[in-house]
C-alpha positions as CSV (number, residue, x, y, z in Angstrom):
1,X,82.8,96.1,102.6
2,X,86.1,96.3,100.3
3,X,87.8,93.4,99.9
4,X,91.3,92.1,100.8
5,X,92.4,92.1,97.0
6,X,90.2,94.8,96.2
7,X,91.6,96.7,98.4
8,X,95.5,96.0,97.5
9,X,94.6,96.4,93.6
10,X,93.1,99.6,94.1
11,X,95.9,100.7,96.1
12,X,98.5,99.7,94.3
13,X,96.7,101.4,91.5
14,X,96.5,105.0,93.0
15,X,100.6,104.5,93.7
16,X,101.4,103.7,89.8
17,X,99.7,106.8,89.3
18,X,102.2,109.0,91.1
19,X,99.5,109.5,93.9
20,X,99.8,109.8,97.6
21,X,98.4,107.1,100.4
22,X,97.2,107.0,103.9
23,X,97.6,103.9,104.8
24,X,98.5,101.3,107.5
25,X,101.5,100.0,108.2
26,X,104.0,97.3,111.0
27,X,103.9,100.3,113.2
28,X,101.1,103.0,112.6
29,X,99.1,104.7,110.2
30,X,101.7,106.3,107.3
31,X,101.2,108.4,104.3
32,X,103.4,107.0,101.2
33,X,103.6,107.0,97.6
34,X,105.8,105.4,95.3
35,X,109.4,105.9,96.5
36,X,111.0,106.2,92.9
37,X,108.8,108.7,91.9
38,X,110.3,112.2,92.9
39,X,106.9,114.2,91.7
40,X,105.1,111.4,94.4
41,X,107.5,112.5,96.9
42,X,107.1,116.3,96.6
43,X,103.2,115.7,97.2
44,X,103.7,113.6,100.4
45,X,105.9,117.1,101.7
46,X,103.6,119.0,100.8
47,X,101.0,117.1,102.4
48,X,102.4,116.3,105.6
49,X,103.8,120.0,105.8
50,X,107.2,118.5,106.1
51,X,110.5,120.3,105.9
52,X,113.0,119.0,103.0
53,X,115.6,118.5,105.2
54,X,113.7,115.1,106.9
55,X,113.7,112.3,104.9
56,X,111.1,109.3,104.3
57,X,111.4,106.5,105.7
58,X,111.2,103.9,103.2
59,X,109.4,100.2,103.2
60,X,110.4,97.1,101.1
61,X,108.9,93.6,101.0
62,X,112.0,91.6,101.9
63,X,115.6,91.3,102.8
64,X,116.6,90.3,99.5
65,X,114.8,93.6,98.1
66,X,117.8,95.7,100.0
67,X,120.2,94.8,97.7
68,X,118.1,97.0,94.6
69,X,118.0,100.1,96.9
70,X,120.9,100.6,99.2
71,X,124.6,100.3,97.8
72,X,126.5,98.8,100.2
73,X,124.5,96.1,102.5
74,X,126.5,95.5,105.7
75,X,126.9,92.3,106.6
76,X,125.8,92.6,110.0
77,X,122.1,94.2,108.6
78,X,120.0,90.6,108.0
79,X,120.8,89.6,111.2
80,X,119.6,92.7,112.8
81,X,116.8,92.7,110.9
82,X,116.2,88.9,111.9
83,X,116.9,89.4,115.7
84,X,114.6,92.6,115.9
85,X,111.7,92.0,118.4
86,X,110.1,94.7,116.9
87,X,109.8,96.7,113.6
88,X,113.5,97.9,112.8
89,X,114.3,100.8,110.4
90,X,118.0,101.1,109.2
91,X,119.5,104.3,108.0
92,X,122.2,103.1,105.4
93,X,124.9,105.1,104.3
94,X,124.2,105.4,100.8
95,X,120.9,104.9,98.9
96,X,120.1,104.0,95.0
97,X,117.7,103.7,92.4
98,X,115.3,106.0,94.6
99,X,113.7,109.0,94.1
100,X,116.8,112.2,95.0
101,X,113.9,113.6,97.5
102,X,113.1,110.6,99.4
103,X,116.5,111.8,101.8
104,X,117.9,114.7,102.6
105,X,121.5,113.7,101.7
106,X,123.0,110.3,100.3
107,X,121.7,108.3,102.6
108,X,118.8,106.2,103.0
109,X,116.2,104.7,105.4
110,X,114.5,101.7,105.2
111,X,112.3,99.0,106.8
112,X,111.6,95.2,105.7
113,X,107.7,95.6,106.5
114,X,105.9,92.6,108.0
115,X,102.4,93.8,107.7
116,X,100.5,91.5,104.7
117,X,98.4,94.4,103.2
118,X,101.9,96.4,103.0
119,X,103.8,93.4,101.9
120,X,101.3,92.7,99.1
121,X,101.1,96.6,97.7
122,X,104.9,96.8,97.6
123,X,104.7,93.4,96.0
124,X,102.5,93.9,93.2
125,X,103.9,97.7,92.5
126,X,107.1,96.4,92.4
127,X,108.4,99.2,94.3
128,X,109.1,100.5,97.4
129,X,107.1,102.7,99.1
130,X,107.6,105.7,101.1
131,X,106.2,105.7,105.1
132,X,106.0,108.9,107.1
133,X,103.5,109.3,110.3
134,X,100.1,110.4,109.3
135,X,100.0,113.7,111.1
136,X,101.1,117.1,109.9
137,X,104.7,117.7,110.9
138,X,105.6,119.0,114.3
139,X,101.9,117.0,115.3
140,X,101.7,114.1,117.5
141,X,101.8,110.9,115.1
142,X,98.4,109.1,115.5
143,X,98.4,105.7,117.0
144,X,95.3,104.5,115.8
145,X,93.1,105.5,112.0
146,X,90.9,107.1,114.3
147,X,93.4,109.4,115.8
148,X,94.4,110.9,112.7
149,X,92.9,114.7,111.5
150,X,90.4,115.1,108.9
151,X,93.1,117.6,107.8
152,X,95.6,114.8,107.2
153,X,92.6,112.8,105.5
154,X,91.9,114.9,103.2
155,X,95.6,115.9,102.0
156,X,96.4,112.9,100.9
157,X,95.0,111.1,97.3
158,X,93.4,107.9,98.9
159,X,92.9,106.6,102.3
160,X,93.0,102.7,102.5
161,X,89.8,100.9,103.4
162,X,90.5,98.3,105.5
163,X,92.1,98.3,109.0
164,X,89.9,101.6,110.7
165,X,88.7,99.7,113.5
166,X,91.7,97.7,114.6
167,X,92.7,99.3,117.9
168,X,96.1,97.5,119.0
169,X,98.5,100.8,120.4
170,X,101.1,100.7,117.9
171,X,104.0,102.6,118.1
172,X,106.7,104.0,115.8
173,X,109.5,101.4,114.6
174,X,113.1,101.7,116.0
175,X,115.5,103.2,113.9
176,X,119.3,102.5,114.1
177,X,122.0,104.2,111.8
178,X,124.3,101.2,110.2
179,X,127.8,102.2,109.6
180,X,129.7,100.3,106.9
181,X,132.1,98.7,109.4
182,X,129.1,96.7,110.7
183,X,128.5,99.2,113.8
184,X,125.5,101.0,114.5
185,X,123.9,103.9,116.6
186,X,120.5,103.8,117.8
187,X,118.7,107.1,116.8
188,X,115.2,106.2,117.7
189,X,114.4,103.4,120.1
């Protein structure tokens, strides 16, 4: 049985190598790569089938992280991020120092992750890292490791080791659309 920090260092070492992850996530199992890396980002397309025009959600490790991948911070997004009951992705209106493929136009979406193994990979790459459902597009997302195709498991580079038999019925975050004038839309709930 892998390790904790066996787990995260291997991980974290497939990533720096511009390859693709199945992995788990605050919500459910994703497939990500490094999210500065444009060649990474082609191969998680490619391997989820999915159309250029949908972008990736991206993950960070903390609030403060924002700031080093989204231009313009509204005011109003800690506290959202803070007062959400349950995992929150925010579309912003403009990303940066990102790979051009992770969106399909300026802007950018991205989730504080509170999960520890997810914390700890985007920690030690020093990154962020992309999250997209583990299915094949147009597919049902899988709720649990189990519900995911082999087809899906084998597209992708490496398939994290831990977390298979956890069972909770996760469900895909919220995602809300922060305008610059601190309002907001809710596109997914």
């Amino acid at each position: 049985m892998t390790t904790f920090e066996e787990e995260v260092e291997r991980t974290v070492a497939f990533l720096k190598a511009g390859k693709t992850i199945l992995y788990p996530t605050d919500t459910i199992w994703g497939v990500g790569c490094d999210a500065t890396s444009s060649r990474a980002c082609e191969k998680v397309y490619i391997a989820k089938q999915r159309p250029k025009n949908k972008s990736l959600i991206v993950l960070v490790d903390s609030v403060e992280r924002l700031q080093d991948y989204v231009v313009n911070v509204p005011a109003i997004a800690c506290d959202l991020i803070k007062a959400a009951k349950k995992p929150l992705s925010i579309i912003y209106a403009e990303g940066k120092n990102l790979a051009r493929n992770v969106s399909a136009d300026k802007s950018v979406c991205i989730r504080v992750v509170n999960h520890d193994f997810c914390k700890e990979v985007i920690r030690r790459l020093g990154k962020p890292i992309t999250s997209t459902s583990a299915n094949l597009s147009g597919q049902p997302s899988p709720l649990t490791y189990n519900d995911i195709t082999e087809e899906m498991k084998q597209s992708v580079d490496y398939t994290v080791q831990l977390y298979h038999d956890i069972m909770e019925r996760p469900k895909s975050s919220t995602i809300i659309r922060l305008f610059e004038d601190n309002t907001f839309e809710i596109v997914r709930s």
